[in-house]
HTML snippet that shows the backbone in 3Dmol.js (N, CA, C, O; Angstrom):
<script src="https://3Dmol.org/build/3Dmol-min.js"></script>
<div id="view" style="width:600px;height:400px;position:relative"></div>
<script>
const pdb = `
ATOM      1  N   UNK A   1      29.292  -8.691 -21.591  1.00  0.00           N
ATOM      2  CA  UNK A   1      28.519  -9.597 -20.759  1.00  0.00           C
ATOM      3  C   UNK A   1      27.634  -8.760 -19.824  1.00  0.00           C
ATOM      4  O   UNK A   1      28.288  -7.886 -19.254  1.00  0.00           O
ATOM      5  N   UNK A   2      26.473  -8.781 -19.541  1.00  0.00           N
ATOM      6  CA  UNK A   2      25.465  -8.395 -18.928  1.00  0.00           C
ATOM      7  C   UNK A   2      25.485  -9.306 -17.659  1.00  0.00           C
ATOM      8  O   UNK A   2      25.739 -10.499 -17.495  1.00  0.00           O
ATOM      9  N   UNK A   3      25.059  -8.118 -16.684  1.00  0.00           N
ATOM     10  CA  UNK A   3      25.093  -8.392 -15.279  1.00  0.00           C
ATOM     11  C   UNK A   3      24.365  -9.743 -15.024  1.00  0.00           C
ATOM     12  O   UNK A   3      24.767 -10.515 -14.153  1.00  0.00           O
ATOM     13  N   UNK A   4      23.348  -9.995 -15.758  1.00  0.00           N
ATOM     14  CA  UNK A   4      22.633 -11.004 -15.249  1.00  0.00           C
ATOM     15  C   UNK A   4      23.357 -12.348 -15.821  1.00  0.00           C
ATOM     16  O   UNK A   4      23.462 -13.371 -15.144  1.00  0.00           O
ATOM     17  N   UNK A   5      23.720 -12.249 -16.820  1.00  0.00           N
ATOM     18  CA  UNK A   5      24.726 -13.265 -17.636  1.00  0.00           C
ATOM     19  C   UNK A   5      25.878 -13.575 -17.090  1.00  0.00           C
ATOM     20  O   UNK A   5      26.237 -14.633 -17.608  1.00  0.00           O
ATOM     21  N   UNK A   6      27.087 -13.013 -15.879  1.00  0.00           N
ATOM     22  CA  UNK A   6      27.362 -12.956 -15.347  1.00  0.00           C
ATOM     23  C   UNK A   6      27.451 -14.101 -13.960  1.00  0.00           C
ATOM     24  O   UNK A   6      26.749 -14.087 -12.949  1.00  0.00           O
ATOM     25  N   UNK A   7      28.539 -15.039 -14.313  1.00  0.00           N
ATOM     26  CA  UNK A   7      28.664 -15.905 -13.160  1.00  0.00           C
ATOM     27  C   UNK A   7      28.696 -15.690 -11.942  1.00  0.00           C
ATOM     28  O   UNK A   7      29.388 -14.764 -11.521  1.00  0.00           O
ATOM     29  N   UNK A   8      27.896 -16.555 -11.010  1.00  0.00           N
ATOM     30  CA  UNK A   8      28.148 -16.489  -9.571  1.00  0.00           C
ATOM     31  C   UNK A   8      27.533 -15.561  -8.918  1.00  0.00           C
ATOM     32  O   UNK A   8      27.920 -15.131  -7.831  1.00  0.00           O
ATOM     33  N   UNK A   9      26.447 -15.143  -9.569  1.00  0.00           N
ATOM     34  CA  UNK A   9      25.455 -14.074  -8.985  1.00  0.00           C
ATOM     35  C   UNK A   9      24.210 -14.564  -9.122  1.00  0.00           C
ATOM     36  O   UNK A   9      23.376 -13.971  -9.806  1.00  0.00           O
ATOM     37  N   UNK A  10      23.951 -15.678  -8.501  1.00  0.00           N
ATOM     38  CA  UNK A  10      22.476 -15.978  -8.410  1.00  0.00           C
ATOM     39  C   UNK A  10      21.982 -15.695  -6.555  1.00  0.00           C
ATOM     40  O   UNK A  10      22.735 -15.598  -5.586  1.00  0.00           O
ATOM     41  N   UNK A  11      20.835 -15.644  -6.594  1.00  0.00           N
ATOM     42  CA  UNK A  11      20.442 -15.716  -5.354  1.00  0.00           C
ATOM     43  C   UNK A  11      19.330 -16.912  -4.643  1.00  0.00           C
ATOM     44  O   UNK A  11      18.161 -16.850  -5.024  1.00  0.00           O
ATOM     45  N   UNK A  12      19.594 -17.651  -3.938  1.00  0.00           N
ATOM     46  CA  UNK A  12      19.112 -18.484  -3.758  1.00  0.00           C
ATOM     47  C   UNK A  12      19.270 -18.424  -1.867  1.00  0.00           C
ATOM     48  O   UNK A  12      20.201 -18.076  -1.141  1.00  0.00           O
ATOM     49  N   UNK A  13      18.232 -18.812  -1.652  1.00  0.00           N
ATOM     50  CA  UNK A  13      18.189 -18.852  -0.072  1.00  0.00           C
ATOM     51  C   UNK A  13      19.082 -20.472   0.590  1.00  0.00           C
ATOM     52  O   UNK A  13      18.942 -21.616   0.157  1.00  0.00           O
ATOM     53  N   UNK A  14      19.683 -20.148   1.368  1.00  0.00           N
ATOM     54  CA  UNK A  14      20.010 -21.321   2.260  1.00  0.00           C
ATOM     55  C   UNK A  14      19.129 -22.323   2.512  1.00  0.00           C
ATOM     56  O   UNK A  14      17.909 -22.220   2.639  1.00  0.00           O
ATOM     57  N   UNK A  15      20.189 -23.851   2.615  1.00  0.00           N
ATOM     58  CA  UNK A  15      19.336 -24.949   2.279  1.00  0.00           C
ATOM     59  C   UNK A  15      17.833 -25.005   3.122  1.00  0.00           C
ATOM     60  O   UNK A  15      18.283 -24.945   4.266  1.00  0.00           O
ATOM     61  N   UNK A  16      16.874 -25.055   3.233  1.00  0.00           N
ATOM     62  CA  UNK A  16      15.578 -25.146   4.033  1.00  0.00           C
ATOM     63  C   UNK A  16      15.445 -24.312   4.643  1.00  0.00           C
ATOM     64  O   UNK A  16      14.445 -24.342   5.360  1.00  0.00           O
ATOM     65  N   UNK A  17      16.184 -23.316   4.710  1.00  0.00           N
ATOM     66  CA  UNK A  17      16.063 -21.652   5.807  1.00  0.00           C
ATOM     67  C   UNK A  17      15.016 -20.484   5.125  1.00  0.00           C
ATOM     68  O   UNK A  17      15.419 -19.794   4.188  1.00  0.00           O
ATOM     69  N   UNK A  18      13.882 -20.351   5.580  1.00  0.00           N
ATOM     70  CA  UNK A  18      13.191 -19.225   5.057  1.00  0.00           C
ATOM     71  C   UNK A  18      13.860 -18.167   4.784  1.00  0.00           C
ATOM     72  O   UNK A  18      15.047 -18.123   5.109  1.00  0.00           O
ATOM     73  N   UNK A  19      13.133 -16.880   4.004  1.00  0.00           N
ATOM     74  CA  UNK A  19      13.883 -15.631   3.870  1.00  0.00           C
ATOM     75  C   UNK A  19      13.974 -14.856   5.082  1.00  0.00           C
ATOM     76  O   UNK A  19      14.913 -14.168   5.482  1.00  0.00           O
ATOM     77  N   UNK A  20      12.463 -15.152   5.782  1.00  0.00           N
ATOM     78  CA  UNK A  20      12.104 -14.004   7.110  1.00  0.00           C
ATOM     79  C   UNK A  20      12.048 -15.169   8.068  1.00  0.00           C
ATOM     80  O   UNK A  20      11.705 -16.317   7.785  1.00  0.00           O
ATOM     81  N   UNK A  21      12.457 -14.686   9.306  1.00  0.00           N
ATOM     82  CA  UNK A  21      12.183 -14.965  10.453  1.00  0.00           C
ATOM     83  C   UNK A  21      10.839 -14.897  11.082  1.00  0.00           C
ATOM     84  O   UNK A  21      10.355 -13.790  10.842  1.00  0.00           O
ATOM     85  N   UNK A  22      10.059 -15.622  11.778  1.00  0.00           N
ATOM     86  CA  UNK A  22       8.609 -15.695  12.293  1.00  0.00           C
ATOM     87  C   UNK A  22       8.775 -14.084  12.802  1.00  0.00           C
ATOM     88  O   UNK A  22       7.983 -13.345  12.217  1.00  0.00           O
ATOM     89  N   UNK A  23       9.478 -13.540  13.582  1.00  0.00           N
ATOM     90  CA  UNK A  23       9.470 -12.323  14.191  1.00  0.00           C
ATOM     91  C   UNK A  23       9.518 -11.359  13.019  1.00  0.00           C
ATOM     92  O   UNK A  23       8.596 -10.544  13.047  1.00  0.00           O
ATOM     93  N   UNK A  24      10.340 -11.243  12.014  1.00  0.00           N
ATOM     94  CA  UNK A  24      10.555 -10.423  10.647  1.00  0.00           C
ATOM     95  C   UNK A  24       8.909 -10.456  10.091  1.00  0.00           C
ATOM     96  O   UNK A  24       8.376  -9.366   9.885  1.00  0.00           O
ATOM     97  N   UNK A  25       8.222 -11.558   9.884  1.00  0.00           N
ATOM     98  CA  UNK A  25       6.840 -11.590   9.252  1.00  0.00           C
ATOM     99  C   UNK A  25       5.737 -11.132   9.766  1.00  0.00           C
ATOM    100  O   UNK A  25       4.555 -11.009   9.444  1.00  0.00           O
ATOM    101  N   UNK A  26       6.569 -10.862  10.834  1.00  0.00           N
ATOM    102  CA  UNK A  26       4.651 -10.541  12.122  1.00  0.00           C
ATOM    103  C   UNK A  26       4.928  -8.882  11.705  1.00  0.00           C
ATOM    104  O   UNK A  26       4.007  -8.165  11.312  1.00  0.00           O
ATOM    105  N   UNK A  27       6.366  -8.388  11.859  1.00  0.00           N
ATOM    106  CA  UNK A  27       6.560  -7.170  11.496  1.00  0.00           C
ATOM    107  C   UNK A  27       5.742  -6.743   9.982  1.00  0.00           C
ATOM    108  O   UNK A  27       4.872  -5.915   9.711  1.00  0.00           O
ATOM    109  N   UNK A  28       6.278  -7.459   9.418  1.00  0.00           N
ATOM    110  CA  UNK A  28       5.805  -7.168   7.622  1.00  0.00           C
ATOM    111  C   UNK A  28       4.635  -6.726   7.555  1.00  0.00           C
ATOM    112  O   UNK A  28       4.322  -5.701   6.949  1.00  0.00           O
ATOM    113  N   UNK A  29       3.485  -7.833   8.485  1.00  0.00           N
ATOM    114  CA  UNK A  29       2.136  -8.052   8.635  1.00  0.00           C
ATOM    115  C   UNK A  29       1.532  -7.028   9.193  1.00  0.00           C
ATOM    116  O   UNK A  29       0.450  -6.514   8.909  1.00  0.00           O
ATOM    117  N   UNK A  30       2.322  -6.756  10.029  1.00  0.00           N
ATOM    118  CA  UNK A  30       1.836  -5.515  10.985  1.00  0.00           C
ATOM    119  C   UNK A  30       1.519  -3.905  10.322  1.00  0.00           C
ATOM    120  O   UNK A  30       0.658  -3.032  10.421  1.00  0.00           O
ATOM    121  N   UNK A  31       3.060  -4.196   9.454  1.00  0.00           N
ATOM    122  CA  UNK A  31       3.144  -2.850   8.996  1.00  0.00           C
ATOM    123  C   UNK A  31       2.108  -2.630   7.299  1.00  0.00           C
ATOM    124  O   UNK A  31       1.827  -1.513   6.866  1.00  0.00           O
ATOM    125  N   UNK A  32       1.722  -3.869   6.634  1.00  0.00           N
ATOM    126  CA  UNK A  32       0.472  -4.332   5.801  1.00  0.00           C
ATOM    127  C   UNK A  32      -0.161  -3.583   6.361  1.00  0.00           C
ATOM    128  O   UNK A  32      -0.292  -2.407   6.021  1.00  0.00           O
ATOM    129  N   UNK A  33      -0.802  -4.230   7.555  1.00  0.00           N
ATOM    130  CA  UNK A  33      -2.174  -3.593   8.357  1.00  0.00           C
ATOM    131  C   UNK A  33      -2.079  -2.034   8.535  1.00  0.00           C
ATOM    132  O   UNK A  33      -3.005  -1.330   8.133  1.00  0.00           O
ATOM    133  N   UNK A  34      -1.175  -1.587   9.023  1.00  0.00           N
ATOM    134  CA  UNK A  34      -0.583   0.027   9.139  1.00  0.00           C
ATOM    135  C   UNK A  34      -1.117   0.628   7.348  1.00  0.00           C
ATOM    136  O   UNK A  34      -2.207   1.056   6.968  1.00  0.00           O
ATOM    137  N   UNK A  35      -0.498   0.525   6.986  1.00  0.00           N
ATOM    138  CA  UNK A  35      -0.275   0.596   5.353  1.00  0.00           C
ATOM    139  C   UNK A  35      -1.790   0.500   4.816  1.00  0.00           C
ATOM    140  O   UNK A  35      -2.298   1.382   4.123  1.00  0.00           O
ATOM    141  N   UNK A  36      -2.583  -0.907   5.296  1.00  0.00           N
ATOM    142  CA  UNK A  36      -4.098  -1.058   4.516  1.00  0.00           C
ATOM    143  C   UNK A  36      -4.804   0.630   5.235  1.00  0.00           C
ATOM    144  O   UNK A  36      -5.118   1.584   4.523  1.00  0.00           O
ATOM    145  N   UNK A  37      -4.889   0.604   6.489  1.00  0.00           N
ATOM    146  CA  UNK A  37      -5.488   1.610   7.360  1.00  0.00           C
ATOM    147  C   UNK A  37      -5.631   2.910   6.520  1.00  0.00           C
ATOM    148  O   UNK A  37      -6.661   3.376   6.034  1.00  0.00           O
ATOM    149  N   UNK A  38      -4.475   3.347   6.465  1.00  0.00           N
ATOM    150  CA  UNK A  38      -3.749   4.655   5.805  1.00  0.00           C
ATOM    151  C   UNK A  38      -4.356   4.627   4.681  1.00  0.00           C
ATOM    152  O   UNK A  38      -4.833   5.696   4.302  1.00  0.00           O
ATOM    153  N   UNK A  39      -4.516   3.466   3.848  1.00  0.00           N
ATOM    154  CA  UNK A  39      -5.314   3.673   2.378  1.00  0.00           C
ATOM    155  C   UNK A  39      -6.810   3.895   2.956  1.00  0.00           C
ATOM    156  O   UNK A  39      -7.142   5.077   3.037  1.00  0.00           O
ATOM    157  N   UNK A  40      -7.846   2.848   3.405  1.00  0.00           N
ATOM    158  CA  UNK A  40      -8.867   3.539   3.625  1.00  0.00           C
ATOM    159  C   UNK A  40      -9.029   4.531   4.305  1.00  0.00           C
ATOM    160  O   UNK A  40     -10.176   4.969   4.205  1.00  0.00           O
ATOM    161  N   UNK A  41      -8.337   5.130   5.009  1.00  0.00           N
ATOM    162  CA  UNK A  41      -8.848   6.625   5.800  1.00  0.00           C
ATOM    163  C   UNK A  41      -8.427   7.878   4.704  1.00  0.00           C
ATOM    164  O   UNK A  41      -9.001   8.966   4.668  1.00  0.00           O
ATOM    165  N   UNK A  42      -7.558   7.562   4.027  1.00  0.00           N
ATOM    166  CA  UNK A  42      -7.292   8.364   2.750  1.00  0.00           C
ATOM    167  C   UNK A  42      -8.591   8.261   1.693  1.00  0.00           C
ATOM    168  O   UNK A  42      -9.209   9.237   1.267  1.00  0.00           O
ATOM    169  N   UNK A  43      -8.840   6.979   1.395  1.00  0.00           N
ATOM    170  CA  UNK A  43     -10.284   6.958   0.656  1.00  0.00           C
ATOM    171  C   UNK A  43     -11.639   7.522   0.768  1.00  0.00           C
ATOM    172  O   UNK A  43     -12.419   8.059  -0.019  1.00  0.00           O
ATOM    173  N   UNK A  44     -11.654   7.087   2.540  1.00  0.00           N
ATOM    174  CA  UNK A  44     -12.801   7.755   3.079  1.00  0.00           C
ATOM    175  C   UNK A  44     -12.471   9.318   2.718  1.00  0.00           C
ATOM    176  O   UNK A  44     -13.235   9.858   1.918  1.00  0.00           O
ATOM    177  N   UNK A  45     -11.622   9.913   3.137  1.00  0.00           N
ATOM    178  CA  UNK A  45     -11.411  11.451   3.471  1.00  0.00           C
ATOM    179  C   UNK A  45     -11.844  11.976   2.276  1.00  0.00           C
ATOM    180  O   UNK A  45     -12.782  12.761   2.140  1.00  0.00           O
ATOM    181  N   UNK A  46     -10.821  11.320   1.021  1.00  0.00           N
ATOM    182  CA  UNK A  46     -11.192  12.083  -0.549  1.00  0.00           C
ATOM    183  C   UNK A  46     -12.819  12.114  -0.893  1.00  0.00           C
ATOM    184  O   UNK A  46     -13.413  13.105  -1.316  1.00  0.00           O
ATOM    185  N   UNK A  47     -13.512  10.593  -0.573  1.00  0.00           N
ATOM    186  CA  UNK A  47     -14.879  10.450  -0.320  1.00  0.00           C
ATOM    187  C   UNK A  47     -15.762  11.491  -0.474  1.00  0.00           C
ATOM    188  O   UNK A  47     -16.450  11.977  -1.372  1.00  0.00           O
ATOM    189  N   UNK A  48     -15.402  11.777   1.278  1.00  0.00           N
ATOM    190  CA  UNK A  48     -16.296  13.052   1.847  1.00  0.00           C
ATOM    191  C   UNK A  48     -16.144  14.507   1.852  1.00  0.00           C
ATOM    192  O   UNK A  48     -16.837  15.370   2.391  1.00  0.00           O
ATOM    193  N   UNK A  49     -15.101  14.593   1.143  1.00  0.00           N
ATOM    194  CA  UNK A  49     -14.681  15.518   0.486  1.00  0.00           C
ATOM    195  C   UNK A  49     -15.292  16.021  -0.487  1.00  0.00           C
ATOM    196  O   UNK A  49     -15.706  17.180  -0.444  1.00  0.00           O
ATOM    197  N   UNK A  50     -15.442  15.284  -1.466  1.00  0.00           N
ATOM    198  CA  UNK A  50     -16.059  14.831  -2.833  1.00  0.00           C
ATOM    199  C   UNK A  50     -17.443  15.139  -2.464  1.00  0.00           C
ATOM    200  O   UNK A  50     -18.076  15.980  -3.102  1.00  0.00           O
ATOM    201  N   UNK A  51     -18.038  14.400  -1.299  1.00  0.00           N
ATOM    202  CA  UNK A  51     -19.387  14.543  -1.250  1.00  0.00           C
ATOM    203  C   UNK A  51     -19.984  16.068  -1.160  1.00  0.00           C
ATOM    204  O   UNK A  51     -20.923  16.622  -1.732  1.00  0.00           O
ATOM    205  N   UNK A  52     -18.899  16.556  -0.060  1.00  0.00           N
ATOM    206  CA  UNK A  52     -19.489  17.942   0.385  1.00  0.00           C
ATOM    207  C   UNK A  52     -19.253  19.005  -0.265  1.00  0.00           C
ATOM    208  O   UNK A  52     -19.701  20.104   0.061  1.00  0.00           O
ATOM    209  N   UNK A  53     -18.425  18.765  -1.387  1.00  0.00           N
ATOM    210  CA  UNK A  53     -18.418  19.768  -2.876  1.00  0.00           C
ATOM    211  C   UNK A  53     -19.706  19.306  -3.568  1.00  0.00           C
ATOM    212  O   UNK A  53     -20.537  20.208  -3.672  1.00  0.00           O
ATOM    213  N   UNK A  54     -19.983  18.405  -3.946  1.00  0.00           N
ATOM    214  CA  UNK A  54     -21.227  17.951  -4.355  1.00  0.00           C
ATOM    215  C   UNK A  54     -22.410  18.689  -3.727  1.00  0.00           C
ATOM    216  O   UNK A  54     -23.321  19.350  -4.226  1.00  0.00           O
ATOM    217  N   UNK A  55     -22.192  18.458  -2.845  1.00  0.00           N
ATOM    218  CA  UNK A  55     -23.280  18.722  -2.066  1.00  0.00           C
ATOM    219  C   UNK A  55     -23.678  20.350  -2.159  1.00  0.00           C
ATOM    220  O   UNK A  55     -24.818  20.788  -2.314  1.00  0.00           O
ATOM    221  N   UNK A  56     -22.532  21.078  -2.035  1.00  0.00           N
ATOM    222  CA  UNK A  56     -22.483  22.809  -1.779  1.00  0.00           C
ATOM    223  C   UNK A  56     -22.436  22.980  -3.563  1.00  0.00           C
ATOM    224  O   UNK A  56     -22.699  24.141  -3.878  1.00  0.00           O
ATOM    225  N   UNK A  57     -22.243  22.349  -4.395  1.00  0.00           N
ATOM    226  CA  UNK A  57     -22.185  22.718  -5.737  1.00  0.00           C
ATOM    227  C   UNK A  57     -24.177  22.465  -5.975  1.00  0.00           C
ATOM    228  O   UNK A  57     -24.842  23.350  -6.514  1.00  0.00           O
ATOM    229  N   UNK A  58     -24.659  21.477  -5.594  1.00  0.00           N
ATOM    230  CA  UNK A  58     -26.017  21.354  -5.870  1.00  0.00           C
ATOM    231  C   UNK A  58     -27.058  22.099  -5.119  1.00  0.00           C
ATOM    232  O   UNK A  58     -28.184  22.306  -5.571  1.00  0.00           O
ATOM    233  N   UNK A  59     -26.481  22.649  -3.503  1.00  0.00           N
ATOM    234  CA  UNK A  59     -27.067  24.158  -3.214  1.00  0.00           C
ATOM    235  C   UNK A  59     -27.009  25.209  -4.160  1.00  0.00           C
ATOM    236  O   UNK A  59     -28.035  25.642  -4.685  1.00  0.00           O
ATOM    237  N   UNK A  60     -25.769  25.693  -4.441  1.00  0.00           N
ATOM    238  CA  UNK A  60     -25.849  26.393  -5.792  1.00  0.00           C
ATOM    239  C   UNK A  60     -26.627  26.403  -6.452  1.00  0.00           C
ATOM    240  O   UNK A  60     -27.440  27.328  -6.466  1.00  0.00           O
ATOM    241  N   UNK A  61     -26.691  25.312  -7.313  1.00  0.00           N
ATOM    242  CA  UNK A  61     -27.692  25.264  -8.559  1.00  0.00           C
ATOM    243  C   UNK A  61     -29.041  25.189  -8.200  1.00  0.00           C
ATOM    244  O   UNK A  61     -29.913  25.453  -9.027  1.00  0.00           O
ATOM    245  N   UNK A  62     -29.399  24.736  -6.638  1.00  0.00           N
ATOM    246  CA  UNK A  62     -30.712  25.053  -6.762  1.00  0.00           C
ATOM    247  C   UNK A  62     -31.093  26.073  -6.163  1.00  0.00           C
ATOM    248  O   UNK A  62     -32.250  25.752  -5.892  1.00  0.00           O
ATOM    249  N   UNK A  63     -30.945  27.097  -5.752  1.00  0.00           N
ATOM    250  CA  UNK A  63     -30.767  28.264  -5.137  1.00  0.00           C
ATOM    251  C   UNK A  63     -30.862  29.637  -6.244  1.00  0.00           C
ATOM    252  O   UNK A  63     -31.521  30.653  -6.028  1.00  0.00           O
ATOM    253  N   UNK A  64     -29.909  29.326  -7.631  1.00  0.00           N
ATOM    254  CA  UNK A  64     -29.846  30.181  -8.311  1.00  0.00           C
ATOM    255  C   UNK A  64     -31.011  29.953  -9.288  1.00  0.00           C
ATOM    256  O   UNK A  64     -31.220  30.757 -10.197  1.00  0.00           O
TER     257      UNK A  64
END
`;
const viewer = $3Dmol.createViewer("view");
viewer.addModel(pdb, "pdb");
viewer.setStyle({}, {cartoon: {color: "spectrum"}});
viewer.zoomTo();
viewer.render();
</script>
């Protein structure tokens, strides 16, 4: 018998009781926003990174 096949192991939330608490969700939300941030400043960075190899690779070539 497989775990999931397995009686008495379902999960189901309490009758009309959310999973999170209003205070638990503002957290979640918060830490989303934390989390989105961190991706674009990581994006930007690789970006301009990218650019200014570009950039010093096409001095190169026109130089030589």
């Amino acid at each position: 018998m497989t775990h999931a096949a397995s009686p008495g192991h379902e999960h189901a939330p309490a009758a009309g009781q959310p999973y999170f608490s209003a205070v638990e969700w503002e957290a979640l939300q918060a830490d989303d926003r934390k989390a989105g941030m961190a991706v674009v400043g990581l994006m930007m960075a690789i970006f301009t990174i990218g650019l200014f190899l570009y950039l010093g690779v096409a001095l190169v070539v026109m130089t030589s």
